[in-house]
Gaussian input, Z-matrix of N, CA and C with variables (Angstrom, degrees):
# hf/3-21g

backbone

0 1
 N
 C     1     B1
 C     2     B2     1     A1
 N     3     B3     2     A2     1     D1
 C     4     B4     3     A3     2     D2
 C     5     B5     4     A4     3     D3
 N     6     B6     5     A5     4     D4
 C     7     B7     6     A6     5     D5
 C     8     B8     7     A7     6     D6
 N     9     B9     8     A8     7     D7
 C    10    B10     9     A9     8     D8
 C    11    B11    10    A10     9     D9
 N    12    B12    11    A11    10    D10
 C    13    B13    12    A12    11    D11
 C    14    B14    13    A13    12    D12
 N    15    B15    14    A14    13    D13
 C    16    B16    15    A15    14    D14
 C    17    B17    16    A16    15    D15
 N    18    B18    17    A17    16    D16
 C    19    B19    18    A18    17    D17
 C    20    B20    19    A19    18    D18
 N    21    B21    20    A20    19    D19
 C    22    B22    21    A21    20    D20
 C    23    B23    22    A22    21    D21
 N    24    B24    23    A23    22    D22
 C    25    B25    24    A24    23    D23
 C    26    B26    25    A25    24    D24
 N    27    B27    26    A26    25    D25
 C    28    B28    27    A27    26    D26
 C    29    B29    28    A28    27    D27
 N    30    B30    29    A29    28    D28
 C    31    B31    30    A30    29    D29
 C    32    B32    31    A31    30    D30
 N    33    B33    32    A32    31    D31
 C    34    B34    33    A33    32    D32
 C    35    B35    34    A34    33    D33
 N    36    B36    35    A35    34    D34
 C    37    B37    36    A36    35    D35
 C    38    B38    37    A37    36    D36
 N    39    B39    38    A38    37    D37
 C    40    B40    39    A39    38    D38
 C    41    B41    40    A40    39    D39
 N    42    B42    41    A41    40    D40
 C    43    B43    42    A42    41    D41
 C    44    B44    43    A43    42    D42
 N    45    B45    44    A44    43    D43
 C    46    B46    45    A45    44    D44
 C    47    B47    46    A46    45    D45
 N    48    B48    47    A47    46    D46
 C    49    B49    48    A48    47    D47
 C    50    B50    49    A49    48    D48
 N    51    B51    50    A50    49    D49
 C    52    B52    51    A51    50    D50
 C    53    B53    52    A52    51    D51
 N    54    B54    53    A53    52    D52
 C    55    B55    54    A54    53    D53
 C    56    B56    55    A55    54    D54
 N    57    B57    56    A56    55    D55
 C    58    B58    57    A57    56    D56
 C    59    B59    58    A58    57    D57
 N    60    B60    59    A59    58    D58
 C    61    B61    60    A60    59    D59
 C    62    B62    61    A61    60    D60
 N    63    B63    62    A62    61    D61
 C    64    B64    63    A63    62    D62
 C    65    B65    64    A64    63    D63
 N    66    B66    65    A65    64    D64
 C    67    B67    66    A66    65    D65
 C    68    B68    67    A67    66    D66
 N    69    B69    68    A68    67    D67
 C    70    B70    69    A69    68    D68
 C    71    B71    70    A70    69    D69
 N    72    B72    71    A71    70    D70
 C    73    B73    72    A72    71    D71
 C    74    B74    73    A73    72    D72
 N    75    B75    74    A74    73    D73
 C    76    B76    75    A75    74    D74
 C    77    B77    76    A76    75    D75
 N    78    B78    77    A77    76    D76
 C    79    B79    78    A78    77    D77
 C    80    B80    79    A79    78    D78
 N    81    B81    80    A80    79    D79
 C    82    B82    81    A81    80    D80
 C    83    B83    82    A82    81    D81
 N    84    B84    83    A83    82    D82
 C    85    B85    84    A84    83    D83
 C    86    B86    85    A85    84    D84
 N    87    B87    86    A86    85    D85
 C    88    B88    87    A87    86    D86
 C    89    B89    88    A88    87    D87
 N    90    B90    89    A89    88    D88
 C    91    B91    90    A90    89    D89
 C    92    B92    91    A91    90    D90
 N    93    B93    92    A92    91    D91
 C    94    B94    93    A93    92    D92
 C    95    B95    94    A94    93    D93
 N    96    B96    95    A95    94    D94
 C    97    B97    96    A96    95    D95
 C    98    B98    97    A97    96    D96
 N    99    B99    98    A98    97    D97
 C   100   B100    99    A99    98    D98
 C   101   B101   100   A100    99    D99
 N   102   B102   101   A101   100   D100
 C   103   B103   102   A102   101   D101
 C   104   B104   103   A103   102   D102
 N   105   B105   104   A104   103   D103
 C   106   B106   105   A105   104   D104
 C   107   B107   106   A106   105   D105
 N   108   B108   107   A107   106   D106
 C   109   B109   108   A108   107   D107
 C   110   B110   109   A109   108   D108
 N   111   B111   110   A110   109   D109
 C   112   B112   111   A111   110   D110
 C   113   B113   112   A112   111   D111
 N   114   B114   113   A113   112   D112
 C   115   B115   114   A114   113   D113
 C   116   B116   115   A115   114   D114
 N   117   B117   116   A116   115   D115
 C   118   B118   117   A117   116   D116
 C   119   B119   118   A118   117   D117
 N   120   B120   119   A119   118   D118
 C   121   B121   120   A120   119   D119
 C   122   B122   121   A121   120   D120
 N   123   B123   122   A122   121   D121
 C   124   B124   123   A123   122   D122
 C   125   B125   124   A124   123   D123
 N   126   B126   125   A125   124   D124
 C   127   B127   126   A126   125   D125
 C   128   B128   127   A127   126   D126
 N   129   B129   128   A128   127   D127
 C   130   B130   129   A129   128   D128
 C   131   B131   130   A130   129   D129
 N   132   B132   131   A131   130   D130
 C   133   B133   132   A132   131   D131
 C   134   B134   133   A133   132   D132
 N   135   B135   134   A134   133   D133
 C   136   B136   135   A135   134   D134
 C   137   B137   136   A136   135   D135
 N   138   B138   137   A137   136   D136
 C   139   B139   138   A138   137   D137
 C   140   B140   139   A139   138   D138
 N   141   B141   140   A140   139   D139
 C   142   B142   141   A141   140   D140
 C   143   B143   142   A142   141   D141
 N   144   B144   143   A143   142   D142
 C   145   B145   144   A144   143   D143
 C   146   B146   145   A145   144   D144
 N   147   B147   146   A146   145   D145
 C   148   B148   147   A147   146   D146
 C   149   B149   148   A148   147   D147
 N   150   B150   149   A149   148   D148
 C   151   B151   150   A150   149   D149
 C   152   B152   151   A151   150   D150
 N   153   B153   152   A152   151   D151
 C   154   B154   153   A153   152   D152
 C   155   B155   154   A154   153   D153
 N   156   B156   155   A155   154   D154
 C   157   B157   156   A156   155   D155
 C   158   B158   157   A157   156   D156
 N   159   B159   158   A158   157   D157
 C   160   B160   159   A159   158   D158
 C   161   B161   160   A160   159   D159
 N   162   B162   161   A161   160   D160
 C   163   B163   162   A162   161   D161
 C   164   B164   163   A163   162   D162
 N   165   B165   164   A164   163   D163
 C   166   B166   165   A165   164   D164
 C   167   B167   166   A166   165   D165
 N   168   B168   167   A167   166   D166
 C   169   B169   168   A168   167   D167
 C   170   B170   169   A169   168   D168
 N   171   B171   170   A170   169   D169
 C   172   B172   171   A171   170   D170
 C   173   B173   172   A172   171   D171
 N   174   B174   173   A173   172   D172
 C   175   B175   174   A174   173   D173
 C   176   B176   175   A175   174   D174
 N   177   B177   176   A176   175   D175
 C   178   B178   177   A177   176   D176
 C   179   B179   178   A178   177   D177
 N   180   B180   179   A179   178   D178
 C   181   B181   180   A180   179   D179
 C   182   B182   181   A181   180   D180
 N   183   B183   182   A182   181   D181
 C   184   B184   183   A183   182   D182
 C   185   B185   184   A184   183   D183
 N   186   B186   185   A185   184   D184
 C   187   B187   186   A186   185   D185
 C   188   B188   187   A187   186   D186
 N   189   B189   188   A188   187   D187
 C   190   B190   189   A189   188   D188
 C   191   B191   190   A190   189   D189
 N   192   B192   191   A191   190   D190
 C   193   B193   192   A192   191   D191
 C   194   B194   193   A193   192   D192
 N   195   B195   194   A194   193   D193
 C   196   B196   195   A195   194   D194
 C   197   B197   196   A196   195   D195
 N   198   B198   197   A197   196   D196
 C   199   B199   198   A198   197   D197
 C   200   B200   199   A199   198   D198
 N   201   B201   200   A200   199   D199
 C   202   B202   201   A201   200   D200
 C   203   B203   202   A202   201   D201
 N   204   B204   203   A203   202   D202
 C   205   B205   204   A204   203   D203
 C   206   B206   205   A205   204   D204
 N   207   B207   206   A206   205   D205
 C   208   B208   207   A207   206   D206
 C   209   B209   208   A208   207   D207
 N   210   B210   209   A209   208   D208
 C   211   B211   210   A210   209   D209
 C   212   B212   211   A211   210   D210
 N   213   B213   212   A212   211   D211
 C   214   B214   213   A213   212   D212
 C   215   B215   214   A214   213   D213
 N   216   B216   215   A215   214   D214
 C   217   B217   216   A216   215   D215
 C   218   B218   217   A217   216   D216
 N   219   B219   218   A218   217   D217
 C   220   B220   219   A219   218   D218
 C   221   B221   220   A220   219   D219
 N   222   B222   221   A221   220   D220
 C   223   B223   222   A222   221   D221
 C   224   B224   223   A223   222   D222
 N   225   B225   224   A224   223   D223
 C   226   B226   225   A225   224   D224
 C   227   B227   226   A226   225   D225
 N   228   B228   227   A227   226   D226
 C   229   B229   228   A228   227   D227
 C   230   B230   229   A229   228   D228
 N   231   B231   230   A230   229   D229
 C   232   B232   231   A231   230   D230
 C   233   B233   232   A232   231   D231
 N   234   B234   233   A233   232   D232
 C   235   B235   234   A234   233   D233
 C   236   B236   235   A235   234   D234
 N   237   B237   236   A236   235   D235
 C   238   B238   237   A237   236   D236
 C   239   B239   238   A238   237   D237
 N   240   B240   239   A239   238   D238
 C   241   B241   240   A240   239   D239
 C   242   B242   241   A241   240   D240
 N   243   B243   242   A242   241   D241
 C   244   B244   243   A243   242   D242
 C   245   B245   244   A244   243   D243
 N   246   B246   245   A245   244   D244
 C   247   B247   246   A246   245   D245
 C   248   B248   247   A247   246   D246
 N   249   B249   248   A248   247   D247
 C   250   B250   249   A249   248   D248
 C   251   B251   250   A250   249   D249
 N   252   B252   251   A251   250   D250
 C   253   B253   252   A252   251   D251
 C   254   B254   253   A253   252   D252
 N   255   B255   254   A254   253   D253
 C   256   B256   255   A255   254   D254
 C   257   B257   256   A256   255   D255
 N   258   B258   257   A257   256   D256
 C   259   B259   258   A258   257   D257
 C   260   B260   259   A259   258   D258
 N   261   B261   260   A260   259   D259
 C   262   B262   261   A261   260   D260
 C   263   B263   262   A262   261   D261
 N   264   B264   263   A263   262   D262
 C   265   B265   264   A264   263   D263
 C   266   B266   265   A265   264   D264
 N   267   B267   266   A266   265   D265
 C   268   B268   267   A267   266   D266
 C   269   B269   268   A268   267   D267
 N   270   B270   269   A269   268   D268
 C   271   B271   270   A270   269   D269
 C   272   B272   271   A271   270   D270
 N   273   B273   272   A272   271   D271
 C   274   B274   273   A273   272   D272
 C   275   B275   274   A274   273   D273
 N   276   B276   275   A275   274   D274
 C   277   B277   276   A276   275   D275
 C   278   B278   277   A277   276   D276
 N   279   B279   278   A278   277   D277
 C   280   B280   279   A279   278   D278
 C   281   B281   280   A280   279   D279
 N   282   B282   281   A281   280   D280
 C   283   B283   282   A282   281   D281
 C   284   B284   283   A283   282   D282
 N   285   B285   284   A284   283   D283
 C   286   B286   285   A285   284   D284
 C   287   B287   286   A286   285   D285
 N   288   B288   287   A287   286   D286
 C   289   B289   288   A288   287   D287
 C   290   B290   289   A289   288   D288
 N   291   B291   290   A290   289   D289
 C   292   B292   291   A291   290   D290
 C   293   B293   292   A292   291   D291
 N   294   B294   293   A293   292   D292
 C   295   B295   294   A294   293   D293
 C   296   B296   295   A295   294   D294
 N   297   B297   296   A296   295   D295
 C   298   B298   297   A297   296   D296
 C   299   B299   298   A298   297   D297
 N   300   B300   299   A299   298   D298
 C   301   B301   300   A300   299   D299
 C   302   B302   301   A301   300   D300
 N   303   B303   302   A302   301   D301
 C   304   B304   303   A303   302   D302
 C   305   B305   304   A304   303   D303
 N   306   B306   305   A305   304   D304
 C   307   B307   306   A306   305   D305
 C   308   B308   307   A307   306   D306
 N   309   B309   308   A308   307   D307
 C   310   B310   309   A309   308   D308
 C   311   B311   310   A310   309   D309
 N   312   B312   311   A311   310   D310
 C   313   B313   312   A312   311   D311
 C   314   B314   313   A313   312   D312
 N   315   B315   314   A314   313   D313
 C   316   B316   315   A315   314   D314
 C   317   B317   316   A316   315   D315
 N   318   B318   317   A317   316   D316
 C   319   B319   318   A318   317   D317
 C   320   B320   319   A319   318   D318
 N   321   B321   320   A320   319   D319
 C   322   B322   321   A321   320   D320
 C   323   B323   322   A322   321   D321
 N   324   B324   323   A323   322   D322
 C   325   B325   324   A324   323   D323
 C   326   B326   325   A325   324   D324

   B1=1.4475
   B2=1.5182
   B3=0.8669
   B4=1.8119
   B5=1.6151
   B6=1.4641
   B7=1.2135
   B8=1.6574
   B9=1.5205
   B10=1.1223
   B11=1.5081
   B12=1.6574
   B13=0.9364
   B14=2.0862
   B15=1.3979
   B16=1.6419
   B17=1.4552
   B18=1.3091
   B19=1.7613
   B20=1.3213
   B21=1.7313
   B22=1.1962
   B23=1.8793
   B24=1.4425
   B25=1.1310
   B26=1.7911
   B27=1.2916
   B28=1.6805
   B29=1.7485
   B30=1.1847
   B31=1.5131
   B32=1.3678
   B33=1.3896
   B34=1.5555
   B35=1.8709
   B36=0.8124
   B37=1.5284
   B38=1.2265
   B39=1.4764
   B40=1.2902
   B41=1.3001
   B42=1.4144
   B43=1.8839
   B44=1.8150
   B45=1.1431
   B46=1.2949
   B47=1.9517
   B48=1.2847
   B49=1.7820
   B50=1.4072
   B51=1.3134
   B52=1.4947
   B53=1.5997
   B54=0.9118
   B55=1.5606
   B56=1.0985
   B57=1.3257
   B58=1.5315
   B59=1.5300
   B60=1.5789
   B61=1.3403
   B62=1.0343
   B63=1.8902
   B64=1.7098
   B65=1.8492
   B66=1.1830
   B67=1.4328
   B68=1.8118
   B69=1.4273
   B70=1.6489
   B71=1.6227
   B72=1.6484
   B73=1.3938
   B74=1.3852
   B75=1.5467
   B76=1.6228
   B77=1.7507
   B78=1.1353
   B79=1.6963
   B80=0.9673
   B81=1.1721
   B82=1.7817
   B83=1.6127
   B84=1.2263
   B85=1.8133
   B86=1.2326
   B87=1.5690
   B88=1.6769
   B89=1.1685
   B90=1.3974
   B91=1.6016
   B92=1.5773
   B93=1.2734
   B94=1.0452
   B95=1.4841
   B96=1.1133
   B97=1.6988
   B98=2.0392
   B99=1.4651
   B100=1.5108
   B101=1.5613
   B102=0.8791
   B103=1.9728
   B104=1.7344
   B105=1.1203
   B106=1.8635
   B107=1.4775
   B108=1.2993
   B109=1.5533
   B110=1.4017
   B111=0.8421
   B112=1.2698
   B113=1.7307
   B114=1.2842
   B115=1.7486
   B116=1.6818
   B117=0.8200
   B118=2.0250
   B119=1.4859
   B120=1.2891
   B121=1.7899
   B122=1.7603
   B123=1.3658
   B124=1.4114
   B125=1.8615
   B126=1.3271
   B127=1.2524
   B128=1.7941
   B129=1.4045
   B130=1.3674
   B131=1.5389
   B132=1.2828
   B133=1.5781
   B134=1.3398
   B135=1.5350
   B136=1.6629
   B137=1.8007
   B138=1.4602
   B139=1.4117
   B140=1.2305
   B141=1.8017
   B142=1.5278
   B143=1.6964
   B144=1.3603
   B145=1.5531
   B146=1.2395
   B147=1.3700
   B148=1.4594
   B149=1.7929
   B150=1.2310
   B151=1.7023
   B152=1.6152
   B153=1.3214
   B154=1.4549
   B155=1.2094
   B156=1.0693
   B157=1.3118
   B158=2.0114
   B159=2.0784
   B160=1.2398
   B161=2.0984
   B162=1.1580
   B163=1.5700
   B164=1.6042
   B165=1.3442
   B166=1.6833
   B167=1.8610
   B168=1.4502
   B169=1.2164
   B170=2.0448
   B171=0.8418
   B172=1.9028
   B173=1.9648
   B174=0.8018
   B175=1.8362
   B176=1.7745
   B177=1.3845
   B178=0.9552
   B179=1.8566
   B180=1.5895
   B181=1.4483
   B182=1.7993
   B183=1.5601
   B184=1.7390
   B185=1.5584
   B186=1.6516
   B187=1.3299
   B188=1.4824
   B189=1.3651
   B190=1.3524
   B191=1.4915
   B192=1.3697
   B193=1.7362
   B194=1.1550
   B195=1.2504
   B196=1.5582
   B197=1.8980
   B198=1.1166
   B199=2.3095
   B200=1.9193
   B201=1.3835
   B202=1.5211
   B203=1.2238
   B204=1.9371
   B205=1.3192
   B206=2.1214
   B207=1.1940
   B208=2.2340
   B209=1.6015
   B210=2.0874
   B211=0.8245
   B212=2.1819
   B213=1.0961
   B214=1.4277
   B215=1.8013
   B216=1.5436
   B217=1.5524
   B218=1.7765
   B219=1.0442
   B220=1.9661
   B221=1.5004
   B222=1.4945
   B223=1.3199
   B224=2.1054
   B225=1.6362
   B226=1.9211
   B227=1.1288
   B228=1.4160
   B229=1.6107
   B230=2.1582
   B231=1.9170
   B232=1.7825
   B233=1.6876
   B234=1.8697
   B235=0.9869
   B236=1.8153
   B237=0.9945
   B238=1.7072
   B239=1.6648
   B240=1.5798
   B241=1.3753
   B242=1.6158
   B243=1.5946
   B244=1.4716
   B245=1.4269
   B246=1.6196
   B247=0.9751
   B248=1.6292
   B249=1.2040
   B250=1.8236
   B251=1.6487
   B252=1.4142
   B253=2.1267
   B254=1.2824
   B255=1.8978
   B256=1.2265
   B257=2.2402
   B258=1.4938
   B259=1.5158
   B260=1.8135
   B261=1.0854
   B262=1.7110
   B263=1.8354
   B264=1.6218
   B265=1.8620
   B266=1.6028
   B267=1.1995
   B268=1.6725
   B269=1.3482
   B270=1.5844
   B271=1.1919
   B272=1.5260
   B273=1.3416
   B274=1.3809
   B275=1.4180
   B276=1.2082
   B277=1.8182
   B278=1.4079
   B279=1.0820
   B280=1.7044
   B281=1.3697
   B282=1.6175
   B283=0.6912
   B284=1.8401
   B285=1.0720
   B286=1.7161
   B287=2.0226
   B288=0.7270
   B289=1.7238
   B290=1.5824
   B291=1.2312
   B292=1.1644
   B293=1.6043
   B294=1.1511
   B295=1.8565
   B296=2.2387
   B297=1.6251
   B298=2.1878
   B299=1.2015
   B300=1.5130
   B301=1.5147
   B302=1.6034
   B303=0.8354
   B304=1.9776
   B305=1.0751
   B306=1.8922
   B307=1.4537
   B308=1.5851
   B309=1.2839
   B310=1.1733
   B311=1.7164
   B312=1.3722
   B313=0.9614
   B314=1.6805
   B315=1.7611
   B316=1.5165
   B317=1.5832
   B318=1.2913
   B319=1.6801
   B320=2.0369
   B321=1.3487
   B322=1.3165
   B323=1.2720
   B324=1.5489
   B325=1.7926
   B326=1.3067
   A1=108.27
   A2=117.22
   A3=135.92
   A4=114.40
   A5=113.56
   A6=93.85
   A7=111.06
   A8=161.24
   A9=148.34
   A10=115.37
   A11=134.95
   A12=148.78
   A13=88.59
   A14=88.42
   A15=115.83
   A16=91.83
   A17=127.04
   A18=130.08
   A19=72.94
   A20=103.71
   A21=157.19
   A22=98.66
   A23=114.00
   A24=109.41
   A25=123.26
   A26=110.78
   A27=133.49
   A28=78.29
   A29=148.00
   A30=127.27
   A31=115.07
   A32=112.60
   A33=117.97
   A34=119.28
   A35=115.57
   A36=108.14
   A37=107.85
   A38=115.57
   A39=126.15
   A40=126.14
   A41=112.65
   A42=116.86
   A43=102.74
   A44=91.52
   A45=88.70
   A46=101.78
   A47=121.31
   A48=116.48
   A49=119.98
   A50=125.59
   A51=121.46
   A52=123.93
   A53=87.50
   A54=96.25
   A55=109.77
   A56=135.92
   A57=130.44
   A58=100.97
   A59=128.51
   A60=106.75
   A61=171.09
   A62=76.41
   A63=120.91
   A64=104.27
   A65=99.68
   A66=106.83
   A67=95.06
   A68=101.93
   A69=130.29
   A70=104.41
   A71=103.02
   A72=116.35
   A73=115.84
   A74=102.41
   A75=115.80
   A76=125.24
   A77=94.74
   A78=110.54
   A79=119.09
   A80=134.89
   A81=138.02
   A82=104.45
   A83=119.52
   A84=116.49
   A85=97.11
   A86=123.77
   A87=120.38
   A88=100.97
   A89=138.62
   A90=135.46
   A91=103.76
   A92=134.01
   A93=149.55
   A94=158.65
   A95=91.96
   A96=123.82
   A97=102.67
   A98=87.07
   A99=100.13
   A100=117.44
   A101=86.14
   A102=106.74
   A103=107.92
   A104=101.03
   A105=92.92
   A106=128.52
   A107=113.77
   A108=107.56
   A109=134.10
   A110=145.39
   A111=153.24
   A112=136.90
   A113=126.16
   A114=131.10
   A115=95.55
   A116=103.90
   A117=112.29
   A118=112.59
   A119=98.07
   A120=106.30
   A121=100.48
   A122=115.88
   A123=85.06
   A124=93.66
   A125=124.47
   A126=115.71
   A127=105.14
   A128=110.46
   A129=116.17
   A130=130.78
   A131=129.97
   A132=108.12
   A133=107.39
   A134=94.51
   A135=108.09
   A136=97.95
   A137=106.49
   A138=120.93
   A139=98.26
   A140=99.02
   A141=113.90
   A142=104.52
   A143=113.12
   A144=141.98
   A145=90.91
   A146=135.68
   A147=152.98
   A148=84.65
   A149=119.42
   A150=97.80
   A151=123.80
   A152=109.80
   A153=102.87
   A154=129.38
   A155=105.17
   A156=113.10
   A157=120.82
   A158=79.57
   A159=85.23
   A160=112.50
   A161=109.54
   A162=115.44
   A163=99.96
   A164=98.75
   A165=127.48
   A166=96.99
   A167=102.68
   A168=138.38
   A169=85.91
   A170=121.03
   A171=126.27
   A172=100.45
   A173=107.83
   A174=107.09
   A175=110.34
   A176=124.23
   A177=123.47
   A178=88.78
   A179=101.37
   A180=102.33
   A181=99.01
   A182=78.27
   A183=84.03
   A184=107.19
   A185=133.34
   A186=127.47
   A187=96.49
   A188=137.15
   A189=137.06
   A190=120.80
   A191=100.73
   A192=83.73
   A193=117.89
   A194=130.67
   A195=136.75
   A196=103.05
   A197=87.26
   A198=93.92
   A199=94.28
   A200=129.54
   A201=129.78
   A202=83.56
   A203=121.80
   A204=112.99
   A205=73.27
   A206=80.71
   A207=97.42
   A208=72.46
   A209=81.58
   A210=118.63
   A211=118.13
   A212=93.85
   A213=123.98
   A214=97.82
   A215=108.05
   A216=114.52
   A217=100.40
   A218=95.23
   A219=108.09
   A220=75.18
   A221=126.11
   A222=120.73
   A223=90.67
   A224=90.67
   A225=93.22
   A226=105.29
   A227=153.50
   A228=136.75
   A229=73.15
   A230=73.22
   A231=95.35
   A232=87.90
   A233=107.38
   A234=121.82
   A235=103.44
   A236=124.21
   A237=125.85
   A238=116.11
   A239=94.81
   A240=97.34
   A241=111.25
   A242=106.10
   A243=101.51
   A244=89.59
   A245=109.31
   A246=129.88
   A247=113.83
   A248=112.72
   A249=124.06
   A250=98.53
   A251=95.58
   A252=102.39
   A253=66.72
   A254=95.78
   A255=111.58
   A256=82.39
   A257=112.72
   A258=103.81
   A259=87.09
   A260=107.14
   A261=116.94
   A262=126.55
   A263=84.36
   A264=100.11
   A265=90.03
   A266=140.33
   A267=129.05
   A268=99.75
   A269=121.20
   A270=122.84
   A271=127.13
   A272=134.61
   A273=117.55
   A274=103.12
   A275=113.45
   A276=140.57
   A277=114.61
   A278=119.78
   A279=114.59
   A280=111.17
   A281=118.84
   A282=124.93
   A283=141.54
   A284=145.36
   A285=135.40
   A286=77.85
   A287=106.42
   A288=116.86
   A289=119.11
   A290=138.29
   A291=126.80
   A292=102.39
   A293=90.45
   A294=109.36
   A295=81.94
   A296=95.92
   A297=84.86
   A298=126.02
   A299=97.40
   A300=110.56
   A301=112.62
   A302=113.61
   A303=125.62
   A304=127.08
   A305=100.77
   A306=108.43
   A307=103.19
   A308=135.24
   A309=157.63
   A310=95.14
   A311=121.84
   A312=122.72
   A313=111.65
   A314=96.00
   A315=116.45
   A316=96.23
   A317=120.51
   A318=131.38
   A319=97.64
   A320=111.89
   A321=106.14
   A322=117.13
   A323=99.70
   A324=110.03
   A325=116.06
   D1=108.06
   D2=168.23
   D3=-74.79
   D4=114.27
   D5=177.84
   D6=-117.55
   D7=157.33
   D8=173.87
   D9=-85.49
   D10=107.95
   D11=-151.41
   D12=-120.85
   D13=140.78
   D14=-156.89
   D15=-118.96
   D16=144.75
   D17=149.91
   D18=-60.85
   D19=172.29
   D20=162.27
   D21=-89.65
   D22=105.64
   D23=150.24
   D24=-103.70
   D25=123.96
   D26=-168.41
   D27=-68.73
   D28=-70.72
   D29=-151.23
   D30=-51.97
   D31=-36.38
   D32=151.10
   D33=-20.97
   D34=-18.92
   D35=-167.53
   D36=-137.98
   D37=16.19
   D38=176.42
   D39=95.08
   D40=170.06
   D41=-171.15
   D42=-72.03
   D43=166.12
   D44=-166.08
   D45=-102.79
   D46=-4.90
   D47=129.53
   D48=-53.27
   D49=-27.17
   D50=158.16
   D51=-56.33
   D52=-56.25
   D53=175.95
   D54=-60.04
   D55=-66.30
   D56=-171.20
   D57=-49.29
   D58=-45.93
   D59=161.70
   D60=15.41
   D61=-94.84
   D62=163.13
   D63=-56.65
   D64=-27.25
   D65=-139.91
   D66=-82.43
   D67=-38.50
   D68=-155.36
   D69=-90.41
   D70=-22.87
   D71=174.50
   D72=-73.49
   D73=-46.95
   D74=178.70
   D75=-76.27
   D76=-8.68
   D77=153.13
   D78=-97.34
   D79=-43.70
   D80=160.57
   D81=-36.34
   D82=-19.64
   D83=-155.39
   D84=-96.01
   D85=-20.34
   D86=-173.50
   D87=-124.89
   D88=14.84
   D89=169.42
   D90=-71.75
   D91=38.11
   D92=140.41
   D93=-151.78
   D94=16.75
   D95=156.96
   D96=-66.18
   D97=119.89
   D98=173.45
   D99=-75.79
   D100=151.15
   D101=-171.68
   D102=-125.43
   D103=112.04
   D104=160.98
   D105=-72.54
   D106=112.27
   D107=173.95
   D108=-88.42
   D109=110.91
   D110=-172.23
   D111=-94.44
   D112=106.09
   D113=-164.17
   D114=-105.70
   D115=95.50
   D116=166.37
   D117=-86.95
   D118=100.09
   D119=178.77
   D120=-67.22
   D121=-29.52
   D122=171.44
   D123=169.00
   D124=-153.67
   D125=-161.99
   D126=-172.94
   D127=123.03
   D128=169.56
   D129=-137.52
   D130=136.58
   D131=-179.91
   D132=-101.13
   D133=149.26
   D134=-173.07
   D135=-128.07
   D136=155.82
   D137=166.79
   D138=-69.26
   D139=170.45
   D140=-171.20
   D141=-78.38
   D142=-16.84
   D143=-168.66
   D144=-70.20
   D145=-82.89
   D146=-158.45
   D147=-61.15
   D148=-64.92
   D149=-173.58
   D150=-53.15
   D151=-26.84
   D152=159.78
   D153=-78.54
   D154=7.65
   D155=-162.92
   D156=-101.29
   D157=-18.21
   D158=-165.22
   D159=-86.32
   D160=170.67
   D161=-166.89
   D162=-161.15
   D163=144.34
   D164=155.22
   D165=-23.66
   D166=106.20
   D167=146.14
   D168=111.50
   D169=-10.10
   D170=167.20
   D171=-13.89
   D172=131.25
   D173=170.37
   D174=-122.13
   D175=109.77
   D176=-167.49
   D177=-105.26
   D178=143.97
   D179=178.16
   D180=-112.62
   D181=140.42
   D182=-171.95
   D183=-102.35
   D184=168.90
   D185=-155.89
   D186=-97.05
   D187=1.85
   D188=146.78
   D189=-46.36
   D190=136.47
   D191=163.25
   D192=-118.09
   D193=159.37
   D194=-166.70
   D195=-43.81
   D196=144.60
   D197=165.75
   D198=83.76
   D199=-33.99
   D200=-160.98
   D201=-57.16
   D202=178.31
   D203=-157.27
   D204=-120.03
   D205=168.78
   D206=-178.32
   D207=-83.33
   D208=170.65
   D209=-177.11
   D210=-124.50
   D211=104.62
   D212=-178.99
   D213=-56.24
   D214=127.94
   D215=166.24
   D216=-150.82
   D217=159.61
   D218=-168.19
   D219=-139.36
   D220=111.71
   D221=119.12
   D222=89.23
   D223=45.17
   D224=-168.25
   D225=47.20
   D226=57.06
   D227=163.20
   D228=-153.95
   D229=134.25
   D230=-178.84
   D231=-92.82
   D232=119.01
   D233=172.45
   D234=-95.56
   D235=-14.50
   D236=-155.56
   D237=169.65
   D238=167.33
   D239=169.37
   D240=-144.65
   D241=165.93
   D242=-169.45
   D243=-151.42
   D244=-172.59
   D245=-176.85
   D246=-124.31
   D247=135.20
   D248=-172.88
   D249=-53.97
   D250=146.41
   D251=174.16
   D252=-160.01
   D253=168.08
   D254=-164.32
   D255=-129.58
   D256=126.01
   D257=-167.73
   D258=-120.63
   D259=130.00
   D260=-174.75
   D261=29.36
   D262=48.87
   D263=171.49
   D264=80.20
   D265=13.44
   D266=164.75
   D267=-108.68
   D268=158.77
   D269=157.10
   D270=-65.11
   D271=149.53
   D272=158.76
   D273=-172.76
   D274=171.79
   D275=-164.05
   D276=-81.21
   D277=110.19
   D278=147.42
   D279=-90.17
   D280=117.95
   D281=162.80
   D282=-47.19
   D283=107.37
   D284=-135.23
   D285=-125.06
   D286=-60.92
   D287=-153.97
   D288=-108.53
   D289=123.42
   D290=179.69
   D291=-131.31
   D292=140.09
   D293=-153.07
   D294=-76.87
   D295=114.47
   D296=157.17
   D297=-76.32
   D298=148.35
   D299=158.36
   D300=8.04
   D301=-83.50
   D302=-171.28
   D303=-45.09
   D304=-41.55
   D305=170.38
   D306=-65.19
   D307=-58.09
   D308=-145.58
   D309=-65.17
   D310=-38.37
   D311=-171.24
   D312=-76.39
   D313=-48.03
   D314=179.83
   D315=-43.79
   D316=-60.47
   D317=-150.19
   D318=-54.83
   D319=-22.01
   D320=-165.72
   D321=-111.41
   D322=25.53
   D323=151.19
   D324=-119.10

């Protein structure tokens, strides 16, 4: 059985300003799907004892230590980390660190 085998011509499928387009359109289509963001000052385990235990003015020490930078997550996956600023009397993040590609990939096995 003989079959006739063709290069692949790419102009076939259009200019490649098309594509970026195509490309710029199909990101345009989810630039608004919500994401939860998430700043974890830090993390400790306690007995079921100590949670009953705890009360109005209680100080739980977390395994962070003071100055380390938070920890940045989009959607439970740690995208980054930053450091606390305070922006018109609210708390919030400057971002310092953004976790790459590789890590991001590593984190989801």
């Amino acid at each position: 059985m003989s079959e006739d085998v063709k290069d692949l011509n790419m102009e076939e499928f259009g200019s490649e300003d098309q594509m970026q387009r195509v490309q710029q359109r199909d990101v345009n289509f989810i630039l608004d799907v919500p994401l939860e963001l998430t700043v974890v000052i830090g993390r400790t385990k306690i007995l079921i004892q100590e949670l009953l235990q705890l009360g109005q003015g209680s100080v739980i020490a977390l395994e962070k230590l003071a100055g380390e930078p938070m920890e940045v997550y989009v959607n439970d996956r740690l995208v980054g980390r930053g450091e606390v600023v305070v922006v018109n009397e609210k708390f919030g993040i400057r971002v310092t660190d953004i976790i790459s590609p590789t890590e991001r990939v590593r984190s989801l096995k």
